[in-house]
C-alpha positions as CSV (number, residue, x, y, z in Angstrom):
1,X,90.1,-61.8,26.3
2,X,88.5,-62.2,29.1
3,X,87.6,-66.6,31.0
4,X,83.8,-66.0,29.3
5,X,84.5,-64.9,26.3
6,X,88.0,-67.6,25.5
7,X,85.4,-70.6,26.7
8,X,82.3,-69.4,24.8
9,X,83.5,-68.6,21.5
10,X,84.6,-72.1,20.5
11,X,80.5,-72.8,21.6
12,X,79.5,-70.1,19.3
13,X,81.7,-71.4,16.4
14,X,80.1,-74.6,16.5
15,X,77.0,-73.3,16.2
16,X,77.8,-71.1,13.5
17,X,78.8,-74.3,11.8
18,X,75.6,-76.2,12.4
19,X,73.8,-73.2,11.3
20,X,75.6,-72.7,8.2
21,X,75.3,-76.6,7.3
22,X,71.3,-76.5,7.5
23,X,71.2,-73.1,5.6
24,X,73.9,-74.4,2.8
25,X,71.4,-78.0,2.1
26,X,68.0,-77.1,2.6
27,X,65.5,-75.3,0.5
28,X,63.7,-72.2,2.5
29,X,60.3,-74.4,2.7
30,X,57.1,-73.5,3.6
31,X,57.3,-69.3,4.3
32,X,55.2,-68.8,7.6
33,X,53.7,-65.1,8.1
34,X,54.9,-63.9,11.1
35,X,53.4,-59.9,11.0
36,X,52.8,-57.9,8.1
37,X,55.8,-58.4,5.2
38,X,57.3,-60.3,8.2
39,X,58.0,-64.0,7.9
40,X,59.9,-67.1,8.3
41,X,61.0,-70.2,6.7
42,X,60.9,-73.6,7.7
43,X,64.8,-73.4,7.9
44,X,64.3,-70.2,10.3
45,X,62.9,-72.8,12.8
46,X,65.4,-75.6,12.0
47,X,67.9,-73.3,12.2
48,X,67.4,-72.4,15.8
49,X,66.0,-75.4,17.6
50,X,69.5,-77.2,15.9
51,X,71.7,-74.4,17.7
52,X,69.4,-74.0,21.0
53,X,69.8,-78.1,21.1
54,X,73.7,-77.3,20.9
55,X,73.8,-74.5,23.3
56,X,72.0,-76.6,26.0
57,X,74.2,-79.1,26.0
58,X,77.5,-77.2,26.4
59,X,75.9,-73.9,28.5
60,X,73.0,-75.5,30.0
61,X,73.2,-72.5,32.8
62,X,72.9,-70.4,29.9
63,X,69.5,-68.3,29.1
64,X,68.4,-68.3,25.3
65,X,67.3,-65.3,23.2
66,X,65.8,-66.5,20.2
67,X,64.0,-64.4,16.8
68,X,61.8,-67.2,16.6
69,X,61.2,-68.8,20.1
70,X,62.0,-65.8,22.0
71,X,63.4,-66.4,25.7
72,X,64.6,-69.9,27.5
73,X,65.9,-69.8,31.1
74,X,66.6,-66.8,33.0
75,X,66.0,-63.3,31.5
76,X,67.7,-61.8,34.0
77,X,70.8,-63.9,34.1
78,X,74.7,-62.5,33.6
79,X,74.6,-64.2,30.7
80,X,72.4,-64.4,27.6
81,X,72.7,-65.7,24.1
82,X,71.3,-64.0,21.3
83,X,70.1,-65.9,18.1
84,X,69.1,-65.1,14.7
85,X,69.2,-68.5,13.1
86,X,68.3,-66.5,9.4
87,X,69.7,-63.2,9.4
88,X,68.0,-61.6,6.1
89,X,65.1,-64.1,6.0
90,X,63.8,-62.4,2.6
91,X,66.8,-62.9,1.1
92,X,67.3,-66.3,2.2
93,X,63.9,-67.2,1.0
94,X,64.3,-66.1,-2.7
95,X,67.8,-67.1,-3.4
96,X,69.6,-63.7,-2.7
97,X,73.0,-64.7,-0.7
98,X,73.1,-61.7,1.4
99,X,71.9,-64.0,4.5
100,X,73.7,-65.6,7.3
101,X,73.9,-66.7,10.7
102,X,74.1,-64.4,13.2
103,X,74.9,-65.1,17.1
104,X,75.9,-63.3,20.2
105,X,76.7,-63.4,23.7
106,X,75.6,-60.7,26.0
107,X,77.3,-60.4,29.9
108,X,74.6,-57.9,31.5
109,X,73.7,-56.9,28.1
110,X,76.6,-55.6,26.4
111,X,77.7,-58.2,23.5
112,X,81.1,-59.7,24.9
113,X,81.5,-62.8,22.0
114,X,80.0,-62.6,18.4
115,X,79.7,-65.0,15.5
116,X,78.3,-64.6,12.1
117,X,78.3,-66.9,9.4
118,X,77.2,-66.2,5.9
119,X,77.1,-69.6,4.5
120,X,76.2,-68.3,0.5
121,X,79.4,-66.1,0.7
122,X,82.1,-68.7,2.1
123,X,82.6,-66.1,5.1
124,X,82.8,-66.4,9.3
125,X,83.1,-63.5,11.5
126,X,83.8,-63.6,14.9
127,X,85.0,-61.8,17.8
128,X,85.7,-62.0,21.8
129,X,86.1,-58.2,23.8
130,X,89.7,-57.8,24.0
131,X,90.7,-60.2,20.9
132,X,89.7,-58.0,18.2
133,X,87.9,-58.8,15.4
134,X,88.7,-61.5,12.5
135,X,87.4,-63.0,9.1
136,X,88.5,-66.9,9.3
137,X,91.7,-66.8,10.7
138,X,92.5,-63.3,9.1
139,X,92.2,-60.2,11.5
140,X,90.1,-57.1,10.6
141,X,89.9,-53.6,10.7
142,X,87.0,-50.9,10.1
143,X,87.4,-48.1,7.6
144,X,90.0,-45.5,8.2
145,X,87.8,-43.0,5.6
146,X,87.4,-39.6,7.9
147,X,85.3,-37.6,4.5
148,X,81.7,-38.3,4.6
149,X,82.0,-37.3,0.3
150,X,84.3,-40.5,-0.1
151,X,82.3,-42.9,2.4
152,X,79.6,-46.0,1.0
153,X,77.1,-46.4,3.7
154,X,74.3,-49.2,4.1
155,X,70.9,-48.3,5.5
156,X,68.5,-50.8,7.4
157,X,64.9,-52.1,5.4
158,X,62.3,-49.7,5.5
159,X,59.6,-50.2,8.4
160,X,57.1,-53.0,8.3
161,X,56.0,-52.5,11.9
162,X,53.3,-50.5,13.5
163,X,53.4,-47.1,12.5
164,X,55.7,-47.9,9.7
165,X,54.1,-45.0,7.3
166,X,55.7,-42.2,9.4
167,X,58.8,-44.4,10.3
168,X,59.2,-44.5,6.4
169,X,58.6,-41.2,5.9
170,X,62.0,-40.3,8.1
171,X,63.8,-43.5,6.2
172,X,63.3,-41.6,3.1
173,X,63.9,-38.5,4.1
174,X,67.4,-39.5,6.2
175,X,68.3,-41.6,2.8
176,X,68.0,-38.1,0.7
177,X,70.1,-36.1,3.1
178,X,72.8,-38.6,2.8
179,X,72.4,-39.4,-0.9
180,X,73.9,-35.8,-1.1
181,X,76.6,-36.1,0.6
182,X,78.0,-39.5,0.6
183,X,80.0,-42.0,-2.2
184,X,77.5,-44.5,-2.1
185,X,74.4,-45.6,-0.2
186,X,73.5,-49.2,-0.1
187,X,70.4,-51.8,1.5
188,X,71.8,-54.9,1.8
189,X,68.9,-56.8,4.0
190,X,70.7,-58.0,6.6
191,X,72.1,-56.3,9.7
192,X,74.5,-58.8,10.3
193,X,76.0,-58.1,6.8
194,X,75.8,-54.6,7.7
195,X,78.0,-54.8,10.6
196,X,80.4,-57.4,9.6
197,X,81.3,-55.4,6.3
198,X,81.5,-52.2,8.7
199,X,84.0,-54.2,10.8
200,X,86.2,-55.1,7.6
201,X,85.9,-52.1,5.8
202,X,83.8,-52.8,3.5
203,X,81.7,-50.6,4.2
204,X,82.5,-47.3,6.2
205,X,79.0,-47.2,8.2
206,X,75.6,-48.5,8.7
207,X,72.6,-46.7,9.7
208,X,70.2,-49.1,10.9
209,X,67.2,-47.1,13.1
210,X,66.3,-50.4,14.7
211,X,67.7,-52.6,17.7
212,X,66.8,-56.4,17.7
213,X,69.5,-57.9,20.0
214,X,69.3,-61.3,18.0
215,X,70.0,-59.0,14.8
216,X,72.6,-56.9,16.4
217,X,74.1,-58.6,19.4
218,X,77.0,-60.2,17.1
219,X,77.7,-57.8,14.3
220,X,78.0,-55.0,17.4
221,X,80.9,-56.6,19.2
222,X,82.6,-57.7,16.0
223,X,82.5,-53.7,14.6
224,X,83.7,-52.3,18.1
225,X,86.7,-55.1,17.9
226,X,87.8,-54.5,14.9
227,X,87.5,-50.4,15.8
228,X,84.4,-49.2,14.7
229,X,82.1,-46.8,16.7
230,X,78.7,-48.4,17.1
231,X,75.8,-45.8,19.1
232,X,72.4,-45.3,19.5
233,X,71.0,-42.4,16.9
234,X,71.9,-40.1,19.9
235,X,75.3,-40.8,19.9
236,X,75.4,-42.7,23.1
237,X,77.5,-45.7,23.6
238,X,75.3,-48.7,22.1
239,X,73.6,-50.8,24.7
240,X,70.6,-53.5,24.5
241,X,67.8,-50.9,25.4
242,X,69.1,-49.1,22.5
243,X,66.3,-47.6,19.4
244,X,68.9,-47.8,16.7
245,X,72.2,-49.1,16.0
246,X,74.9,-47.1,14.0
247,X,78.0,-48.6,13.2
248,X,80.8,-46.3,11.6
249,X,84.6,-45.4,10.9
250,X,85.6,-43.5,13.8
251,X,86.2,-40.4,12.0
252,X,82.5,-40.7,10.8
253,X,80.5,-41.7,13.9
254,X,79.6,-38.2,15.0
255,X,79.1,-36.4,11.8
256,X,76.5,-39.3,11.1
257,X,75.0,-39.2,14.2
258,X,75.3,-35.1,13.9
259,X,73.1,-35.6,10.5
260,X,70.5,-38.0,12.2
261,X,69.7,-35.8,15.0
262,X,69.1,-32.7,12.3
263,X,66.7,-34.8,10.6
264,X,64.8,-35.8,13.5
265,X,64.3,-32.2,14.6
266,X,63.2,-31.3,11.0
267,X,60.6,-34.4,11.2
Protein backbone atom coordinates (compact mmCIF):
# COMPACT_ATOMS: atom_id res chain seq x y z
CA UNK A 1 0.00 0.00 0.00
CA UNK A 2 1.39 2.84 -0.92
CA UNK A 3 1.83 6.62 1.97
CA UNK A 4 -1.61 7.96 -0.05
CA UNK A 5 -3.50 5.30 -0.06
CA UNK A 6 -2.54 3.89 4.06
CA UNK A 7 -3.44 7.82 5.17
CA UNK A 8 -6.56 8.23 2.97
CA UNK A 9 -8.48 5.26 3.52
CA UNK A 10 -9.17 5.80 7.22
CA UNK A 11 -10.66 9.41 5.64
CA UNK A 12 -12.74 7.48 3.34
CA UNK A 13 -14.06 5.03 6.01
CA UNK A 14 -15.30 7.89 7.89
CA UNK A 15 -17.11 9.13 5.39
CA UNK A 16 -18.58 6.04 4.40
CA UNK A 17 -19.87 6.03 7.97
CA UNK A 18 -21.38 9.45 7.91
CA UNK A 19 -22.89 8.53 4.72
CA UNK A 20 -24.41 5.42 5.73
CA UNK A 21 -25.80 7.10 9.10
CA UNK A 22 -27.81 9.79 7.01
CA UNK A 23 -29.02 7.07 4.44
CA UNK A 24 -29.90 4.42 7.36
CA UNK A 25 -32.37 7.58 9.38
CA UNK A 26 -33.83 9.63 6.83
CA UNK A 27 -36.65 9.33 4.49
CA UNK A 28 -35.56 10.02 0.60
CA UNK A 29 -37.65 13.56 0.80
CA UNK A 30 -38.61 15.65 -1.69
CA UNK A 31 -37.30 13.81 -5.38
CA UNK A 32 -35.71 16.75 -7.43
CA UNK A 33 -35.62 16.15 -11.42
CA UNK A 34 -32.33 16.35 -12.43
CA UNK A 35 -32.76 15.34 -16.56
CA UNK A 36 -35.20 13.14 -17.94
CA UNK A 37 -35.96 9.86 -15.51
CA UNK A 38 -32.97 11.40 -13.73
CA UNK A 39 -33.23 12.57 -10.22
CA UNK A 40 -32.31 13.14 -6.78
CA UNK A 41 -33.41 13.14 -3.27
CA UNK A 42 -33.14 15.37 -0.55
CA UNK A 43 -30.75 12.84 1.11
CA UNK A 44 -28.69 12.85 -2.28
CA UNK A 45 -27.70 16.43 -1.31
CA UNK A 46 -27.36 15.77 2.51
CA UNK A 47 -25.47 13.00 1.73
CA UNK A 48 -22.76 14.88 0.01
CA UNK A 49 -22.47 18.32 1.55
CA UNK A 50 -22.14 15.97 5.13
CA UNK A 51 -19.05 14.03 3.42
CA UNK A 52 -17.55 17.17 1.30
CA UNK A 53 -17.81 18.98 5.08
CA UNK A 54 -15.70 15.89 6.22
CA UNK A 55 -13.24 15.68 3.50
CA UNK A 56 -12.31 19.45 3.87
CA UNK A 57 -11.44 19.23 7.04
CA UNK A 58 -9.06 16.33 6.98
CA UNK A 59 -7.78 16.80 2.99
CA UNK A 60 -8.39 20.43 2.62
CA UNK A 61 -5.57 20.25 -0.35
CA UNK A 62 -7.79 17.87 -1.69
CA UNK A 63 -10.06 18.58 -5.00
CA UNK A 64 -13.83 17.22 -4.81
CA UNK A 65 -15.78 15.34 -7.52
CA UNK A 66 -19.19 15.37 -6.71
CA UNK A 67 -22.67 13.67 -8.64
CA UNK A 68 -24.45 16.39 -7.32
CA UNK A 69 -22.18 19.49 -6.89
CA UNK A 70 -19.76 18.49 -9.44
CA UNK A 71 -16.03 19.85 -8.94
CA UNK A 72 -14.35 21.87 -5.77
CA UNK A 73 -10.67 22.90 -5.92
CA UNK A 74 -8.31 21.89 -8.43
CA UNK A 75 -9.42 19.73 -11.47
CA UNK A 76 -6.19 19.18 -12.40
CA UNK A 77 -4.69 18.23 -9.13
CA UNK A 78 -2.74 14.58 -8.26
CA UNK A 79 -5.41 13.94 -6.36
CA UNK A 80 -9.21 13.89 -6.61
CA UNK A 81 -11.99 12.45 -4.69
CA UNK A 82 -14.83 11.01 -6.28
CA UNK A 83 -18.40 10.97 -4.64
CA UNK A 84 -21.69 9.46 -5.18
CA UNK A 85 -23.38 10.20 -1.95
CA UNK A 86 -26.62 7.77 -3.37
CA UNK A 87 -25.37 5.19 -5.44
CA UNK A 88 -28.87 3.75 -7.00
CA UNK A 89 -30.84 6.84 -6.32
CA UNK A 90 -34.13 5.04 -7.78
CA UNK A 91 -33.76 2.45 -5.58
CA UNK A 92 -33.05 4.47 -2.66
CA UNK A 93 -36.10 6.53 -3.25
CA UNK A 94 -38.73 3.68 -3.33
CA UNK A 95 -37.39 1.48 -0.58
CA UNK A 96 -35.40 -1.11 -2.72
CA UNK A 97 -31.94 -1.76 -0.65
CA UNK A 98 -29.79 -2.22 -3.56
CA UNK A 99 -28.24 1.42 -2.77
CA UNK A 100 -25.21 2.61 -1.09
CA UNK A 101 -22.43 4.88 -0.75
CA UNK A 102 -19.94 4.89 -3.04
CA UNK A 103 -16.47 6.88 -2.82
CA UNK A 104 -13.12 6.94 -4.40
CA UNK A 105 -9.84 8.33 -4.66
CA UNK A 106 -8.23 8.98 -7.96
CA UNK A 107 -4.03 9.83 -8.06
CA UNK A 108 -3.87 11.26 -11.87
CA UNK A 109 -7.04 9.51 -12.51
CA UNK A 110 -6.59 5.97 -11.85
CA UNK A 111 -8.70 4.92 -8.57
CA UNK A 112 -5.90 4.19 -5.86
CA UNK A 113 -8.39 3.93 -2.51
CA UNK A 114 -12.16 2.90 -2.71
CA UNK A 115 -15.03 2.66 -0.24
CA UNK A 116 -18.53 1.61 -0.61
CA UNK A 117 -21.02 1.31 1.90
CA UNK A 118 -24.51 -0.21 1.41
CA UNK A 119 -26.11 0.77 4.57
CA UNK A 120 -29.71 -1.40 3.76
CA UNK A 121 -27.47 -4.58 3.44
CA UNK A 122 -25.13 -4.31 6.61
CA UNK A 123 -22.08 -4.38 4.14
CA UNK A 124 -18.58 -2.08 3.64
CA UNK A 125 -16.14 -2.51 0.90
CA UNK A 126 -13.06 -1.04 0.69
CA UNK A 127 -9.77 -1.20 -0.80
CA UNK A 128 -6.14 0.58 -1.02
CA UNK A 129 -3.78 -0.48 -4.49
CA UNK A 130 -1.52 -3.01 -3.09
CA UNK A 131 -3.79 -4.13 -0.02
CA UNK A 132 -6.33 -6.04 -1.84
CA UNK A 133 -9.72 -5.92 -1.51
CA UNK A 134 -12.01 -6.73 1.74
CA UNK A 135 -15.72 -6.91 3.07
CA UNK A 136 -15.43 -5.55 6.89
CA UNK A 137 -12.43 -7.03 8.06
CA UNK A 138 -12.84 -10.20 5.79
CA UNK A 139 -10.62 -10.28 2.51
CA UNK A 140 -12.14 -10.95 -0.95
CA UNK A 141 -11.70 -12.50 -4.08
CA UNK A 142 -13.48 -12.27 -7.66
CA UNK A 143 -14.88 -15.27 -9.34
CA UNK A 144 -12.58 -18.05 -10.43
CA UNK A 145 -15.57 -19.23 -13.17
CA UNK A 146 -13.50 -19.43 -16.65
CA UNK A 147 -17.20 -20.88 -18.71
CA UNK A 148 -19.22 -18.09 -19.89
CA UNK A 149 -22.40 -21.11 -19.76
CA UNK A 150 -21.86 -21.21 -15.94
CA UNK A 151 -21.29 -17.33 -15.29
CA UNK A 152 -24.32 -14.75 -13.70
CA UNK A 153 -23.67 -11.34 -15.08
CA UNK A 154 -25.22 -7.86 -14.15
CA UNK A 155 -25.85 -5.21 -16.81
CA UNK A 156 -26.04 -1.39 -16.26
CA UNK A 157 -29.90 0.63 -16.49
CA UNK A 158 -30.87 1.21 -19.82
CA UNK A 159 -30.12 4.86 -21.25
CA UNK A 160 -31.96 7.85 -20.09
CA UNK A 161 -29.55 10.28 -21.73
CA UNK A 162 -29.45 11.99 -25.10
CA UNK A 163 -29.81 9.60 -27.73
CA UNK A 164 -30.90 6.99 -25.40
CA UNK A 165 -33.37 5.26 -28.15
CA UNK A 166 -30.38 3.95 -30.18
CA UNK A 167 -28.18 3.49 -27.03
CA UNK A 168 -31.15 1.13 -25.93
CA UNK A 169 -31.45 -0.44 -28.96
CA UNK A 170 -27.63 -1.96 -28.51
CA UNK A 171 -28.64 -2.59 -24.47
CA UNK A 172 -31.19 -4.88 -25.80
CA UNK A 173 -29.58 -6.29 -28.29
CA UNK A 174 -26.10 -7.04 -26.19
CA UNK A 175 -28.56 -8.40 -23.30
CA UNK A 176 -30.07 -11.07 -26.01
CA UNK A 177 -26.65 -12.21 -27.12
CA UNK A 178 -25.68 -12.91 -23.63
CA UNK A 179 -29.09 -14.25 -22.43
CA UNK A 180 -27.93 -17.17 -24.73
CA UNK A 181 -24.97 -17.91 -23.47
CA UNK A 182 -24.70 -17.16 -19.93
CA UNK A 183 -26.24 -18.76 -16.25
CA UNK A 184 -27.87 -15.70 -15.44
CA UNK A 185 -28.16 -12.06 -16.29
CA UNK A 186 -29.16 -9.60 -13.69
CA UNK A 187 -29.89 -5.34 -13.36
CA UNK A 188 -29.32 -4.58 -10.06
CA UNK A 189 -29.40 -0.44 -10.28
CA UNK A 190 -26.44 0.37 -8.92
CA UNK A 191 -22.82 0.29 -10.21
CA UNK A 192 -21.40 0.25 -7.10
CA UNK A 193 -23.32 -3.05 -6.23
CA UNK A 194 -22.21 -4.15 -9.54
CA UNK A 195 -18.59 -3.95 -8.86
CA UNK A 196 -18.42 -4.78 -5.27
CA UNK A 197 -20.35 -8.23 -5.91
CA UNK A 198 -17.85 -8.67 -8.91
CA UNK A 199 -14.97 -8.15 -6.42
CA UNK A 200 -16.50 -10.88 -4.00
CA UNK A 201 -17.75 -13.24 -6.37
CA UNK A 202 -20.88 -12.79 -6.35
CA UNK A 203 -21.22 -12.09 -9.37
CA UNK A 204 -18.67 -13.14 -12.22
CA UNK A 205 -19.02 -9.77 -14.34
CA UNK A 206 -20.66 -6.61 -15.00
CA UNK A 207 -21.23 -4.93 -18.12
CA UNK A 208 -21.95 -1.40 -17.52
CA UNK A 209 -21.55 0.74 -21.17
CA UNK A 210 -21.24 3.90 -19.04
CA UNK A 211 -18.31 5.65 -17.04
CA UNK A 212 -19.30 8.24 -14.31
CA UNK A 213 -16.14 8.42 -12.15
CA UNK A 214 -18.37 9.17 -8.98
CA UNK A 215 -20.25 5.73 -9.93
CA UNK A 216 -17.21 3.83 -10.79
CA UNK A 217 -14.11 5.34 -9.19
CA UNK A 218 -14.55 2.95 -5.98
CA UNK A 219 -16.10 -0.25 -7.11
CA UNK A 220 -13.10 -0.20 -9.96
CA UNK A 221 -10.22 -0.36 -7.48
CA UNK A 222 -11.97 -2.63 -5.11
CA UNK A 223 -12.67 -5.32 -8.30
CA UNK A 224 -8.99 -4.97 -9.63
CA UNK A 225 -7.80 -5.68 -5.66
CA UNK A 226 -9.57 -8.33 -5.15
CA UNK A 227 -8.42 -9.71 -8.96
CA UNK A 228 -10.94 -8.87 -11.28
CA UNK A 229 -10.23 -7.43 -14.85
CA UNK A 230 -12.02 -4.09 -15.18
CA UNK A 231 -11.68 -2.42 -19.18
CA UNK A 232 -13.15 -0.18 -21.40
CA UNK A 233 -15.67 -2.16 -24.03
CA UNK A 234 -12.43 -2.22 -26.13
CA UNK A 235 -10.65 -4.20 -23.78
CA UNK A 236 -8.17 -1.55 -22.78
CA UNK A 237 -7.10 -1.16 -19.31
CA UNK A 238 -9.94 0.98 -17.56
CA UNK A 239 -8.97 4.62 -17.08
CA UNK A 240 -11.23 7.83 -16.22
CA UNK A 241 -11.72 8.90 -19.93
CA UNK A 242 -13.07 5.57 -20.27
CA UNK A 243 -16.98 4.99 -22.29
CA UNK A 244 -17.75 1.87 -20.40
CA UNK A 245 -16.69 -0.06 -17.55
CA UNK A 246 -16.48 -3.91 -17.51
CA UNK A 247 -15.62 -5.66 -14.60
CA UNK A 248 -15.05 -9.57 -14.89
CA UNK A 249 -13.44 -12.97 -13.69
CA UNK A 250 -10.19 -13.10 -15.37
CA UNK A 251 -10.90 -15.99 -17.30
CA UNK A 252 -14.00 -14.03 -18.70
CA UNK A 253 -12.68 -10.50 -19.40
CA UNK A 254 -11.87 -11.06 -23.06
CA UNK A 255 -14.55 -13.35 -24.14
CA UNK A 256 -16.98 -10.55 -22.83
CA UNK A 257 -15.22 -7.85 -24.29
CA UNK A 258 -14.74 -10.30 -27.55
CA UNK A 259 -18.77 -10.48 -27.56
CA UNK A 260 -19.26 -6.57 -27.09
CA UNK A 261 -17.02 -5.64 -29.90
CA UNK A 262 -19.19 -8.27 -32.28
CA UNK A 263 -22.18 -6.51 -31.34
CA UNK A 264 -21.01 -3.15 -31.96
CA UNK A 265 -19.90 -4.04 -35.51
CA UNK A 266 -23.37 -5.67 -36.11
CA UNK A 267 -25.07 -2.33 -34.76
Amino acid sequence: MSDVSESLLPVALRAAGIAGDLMRTRAPGLVTVKGDRDMATEVDYAVERAVREHLRESTPDIAILGEEEGMTGDAGSELVWAVDPVDGTANFARGIPLCGFSLGLLRRGRPVVGVIDLPFLGTRYHAAEGAGAHVGDRRIHASATTDLKEAVISMGDYSVDEDAAAKNRFRVSLAERFAAGVQRIRMLGSAAIDLAWVAEGRLDACVILSNKPWDTAAGVVIAREAGAMVTDEDGTDHAFESGATIGAAPALSAEIVGIIREMRARS
